[in-house]
C-alpha positions in Angstrom: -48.9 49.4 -23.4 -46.9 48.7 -26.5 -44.0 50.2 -25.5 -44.0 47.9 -22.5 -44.9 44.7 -24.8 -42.0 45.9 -27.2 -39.9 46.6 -23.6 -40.9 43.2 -22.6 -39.7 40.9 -26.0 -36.3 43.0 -26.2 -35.6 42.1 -22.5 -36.4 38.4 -22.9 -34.0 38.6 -26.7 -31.4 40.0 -24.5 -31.6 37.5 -21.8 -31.8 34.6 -24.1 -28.8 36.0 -26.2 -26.8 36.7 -23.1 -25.0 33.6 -21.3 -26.3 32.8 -17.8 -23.8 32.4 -15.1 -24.2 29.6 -12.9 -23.5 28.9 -9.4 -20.5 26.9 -8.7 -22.8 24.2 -7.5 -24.9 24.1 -10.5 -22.0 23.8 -13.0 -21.3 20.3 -13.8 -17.8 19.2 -12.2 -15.2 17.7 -14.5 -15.7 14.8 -12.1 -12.7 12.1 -12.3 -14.0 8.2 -12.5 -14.1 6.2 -9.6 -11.4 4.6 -11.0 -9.0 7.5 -11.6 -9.8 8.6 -8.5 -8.9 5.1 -7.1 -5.5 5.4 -9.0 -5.1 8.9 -8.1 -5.6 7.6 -4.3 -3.0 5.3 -4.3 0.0 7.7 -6.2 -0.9 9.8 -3.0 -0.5 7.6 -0.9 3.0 6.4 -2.6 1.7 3.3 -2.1 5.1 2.1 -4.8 7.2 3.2 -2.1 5.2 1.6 0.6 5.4 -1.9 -1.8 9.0 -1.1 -2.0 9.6 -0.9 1.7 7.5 -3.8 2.4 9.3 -5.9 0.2 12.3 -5.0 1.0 11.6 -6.4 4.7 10.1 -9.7 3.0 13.2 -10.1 0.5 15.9 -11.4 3.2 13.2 -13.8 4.5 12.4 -15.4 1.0 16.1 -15.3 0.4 17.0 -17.2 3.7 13.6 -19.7 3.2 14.7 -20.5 -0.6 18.1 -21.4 0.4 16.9 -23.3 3.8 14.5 -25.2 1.1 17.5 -26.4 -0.7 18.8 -27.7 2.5 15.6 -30.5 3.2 16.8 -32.7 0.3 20.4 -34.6 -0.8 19.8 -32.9 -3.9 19.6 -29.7 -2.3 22.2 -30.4 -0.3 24.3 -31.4 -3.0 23.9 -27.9 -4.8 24.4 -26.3 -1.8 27.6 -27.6 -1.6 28.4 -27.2 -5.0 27.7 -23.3 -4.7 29.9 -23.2 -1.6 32.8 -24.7 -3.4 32.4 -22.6 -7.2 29.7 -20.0 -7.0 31.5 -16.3 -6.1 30.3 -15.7 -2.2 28.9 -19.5 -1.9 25.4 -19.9 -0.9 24.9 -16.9 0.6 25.5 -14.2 -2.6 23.1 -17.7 -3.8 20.2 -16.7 -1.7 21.0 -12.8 -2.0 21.0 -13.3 -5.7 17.7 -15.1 -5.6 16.4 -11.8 -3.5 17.5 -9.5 -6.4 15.7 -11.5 -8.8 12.5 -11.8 -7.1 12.5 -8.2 -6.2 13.2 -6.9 -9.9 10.4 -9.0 -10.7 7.7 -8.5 -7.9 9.2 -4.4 -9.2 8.2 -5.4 -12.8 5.0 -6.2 -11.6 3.9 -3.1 -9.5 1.7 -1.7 -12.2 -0.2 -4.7 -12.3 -0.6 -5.0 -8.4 -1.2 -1.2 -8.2 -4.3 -1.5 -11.1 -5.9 -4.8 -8.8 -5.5 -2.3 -5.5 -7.5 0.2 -7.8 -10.1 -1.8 -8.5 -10.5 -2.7 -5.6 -10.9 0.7 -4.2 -13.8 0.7 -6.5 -15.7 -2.5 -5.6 -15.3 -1.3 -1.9 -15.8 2.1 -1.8 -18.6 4.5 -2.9 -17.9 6.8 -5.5 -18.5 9.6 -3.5 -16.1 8.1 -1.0 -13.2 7.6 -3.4 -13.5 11.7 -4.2 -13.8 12.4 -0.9 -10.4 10.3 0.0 -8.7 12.1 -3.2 -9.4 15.1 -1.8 -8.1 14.7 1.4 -4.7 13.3 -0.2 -4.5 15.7 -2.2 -4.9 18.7 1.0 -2.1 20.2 3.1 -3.9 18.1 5.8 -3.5 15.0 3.6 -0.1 15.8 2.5 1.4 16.2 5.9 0.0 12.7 7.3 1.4 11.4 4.0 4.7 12.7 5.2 4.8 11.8 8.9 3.9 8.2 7.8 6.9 7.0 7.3 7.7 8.0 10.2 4.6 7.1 12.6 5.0 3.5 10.7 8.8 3.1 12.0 7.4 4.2 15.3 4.4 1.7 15.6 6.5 -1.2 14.2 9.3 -0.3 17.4 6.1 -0.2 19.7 5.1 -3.3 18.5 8.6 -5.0 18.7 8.7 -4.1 22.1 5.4 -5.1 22.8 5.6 -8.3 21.1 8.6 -9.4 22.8 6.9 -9.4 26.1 3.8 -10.6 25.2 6.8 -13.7 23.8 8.0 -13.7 27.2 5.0 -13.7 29.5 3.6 -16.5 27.3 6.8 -18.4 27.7 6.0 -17.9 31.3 2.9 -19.1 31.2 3.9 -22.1 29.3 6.3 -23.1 31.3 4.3 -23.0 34.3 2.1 -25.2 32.2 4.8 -28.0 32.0 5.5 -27.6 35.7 2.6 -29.1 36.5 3.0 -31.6 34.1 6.6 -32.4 34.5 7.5 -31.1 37.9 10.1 -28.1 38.0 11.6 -27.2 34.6 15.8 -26.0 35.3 
């Protein structure tokens, strides 16, 4: 009976010296923050190059509405004139100037807009969720759609041209069949 007692107290000092391995699930993760996984997310996602892209579809718009601004007033007018007459390429390298401007600066402030989107991610999403979605990005599975999306984008904004135009003509239809009523037939 001793020798089992004796047995018994050198087994438990050996177990007790002796580290126990735990189960993958029972070790605790190196879990990222919501917010790092938020951030992580969106550098996936290359979410720069979608701002990029994005902007530079909005920049001939903004550079075309600045100058067309100018054009509502005399004084506008005036300097639009002036920059015809002495500014290299007139008004035109004017408004493309503006664009290069504006997008250095909307560039400038990418970090900033990037940090808001991450927060956001956060207030919206459960943290759970945000690993979840970080994982995906960061799979084969994720890395391929983040690939072909270029791509699928270019295709659904063609679709949507397309679409778009008809829907614009069969309203114009409709309109105009509208008027008929109203003003007899339109020529």
């Amino acid at each position: 009976m001793r020798h089992s007692t004796l047995k018994s107290l050198i087994a438990v000092a050996l177990l007790a010296a002796c580290p126990v391995q735990l189960q993958a699930e029972d070790a605790p993760q190196n879990q990222a923050s919501p917010i790092e996984d938020a951030r992580a997310i969106l550098a996936a996602a290359r979410t720069e190059e979608l701002l990029d892209a994005m902007f530079a579809q909005l920049v001939p718009v903004m550079e075309s509405a600045f100058v067309g601004q100018l054009s509502t007033s005399a004084v506008g007018n005036a300097l639009l004139e002036s920059l015809d007459a002495k500014y290299p390429g007139g008004r035109d390298a004017f408004g493309k100037r503006f664009g290069e401007i504006i997008s250095a600066g909307m560039r400038a402030k990418y970090p900033a807009i990037l940090e808001a989107a991450a927060r956001k991610y956060v207030e919206q999403l459960a943290p759970e969720d945000l690993r979840a979605a970080r994982a995906f990005y960061e799979s084969e599975s994720g890395a391929r759609l983040l690939v072909a999306q270029p791509q699928l984008q270019a295709q659904l904004q063609q679709a949507g041209q397309q679409i778009g135009s008809q829907v614009g003509a069969d309203s114009a239809d409709i309109l105009l069949d509208e008027a008929e009523k109203y003003l007899g037939e339109i020529k």
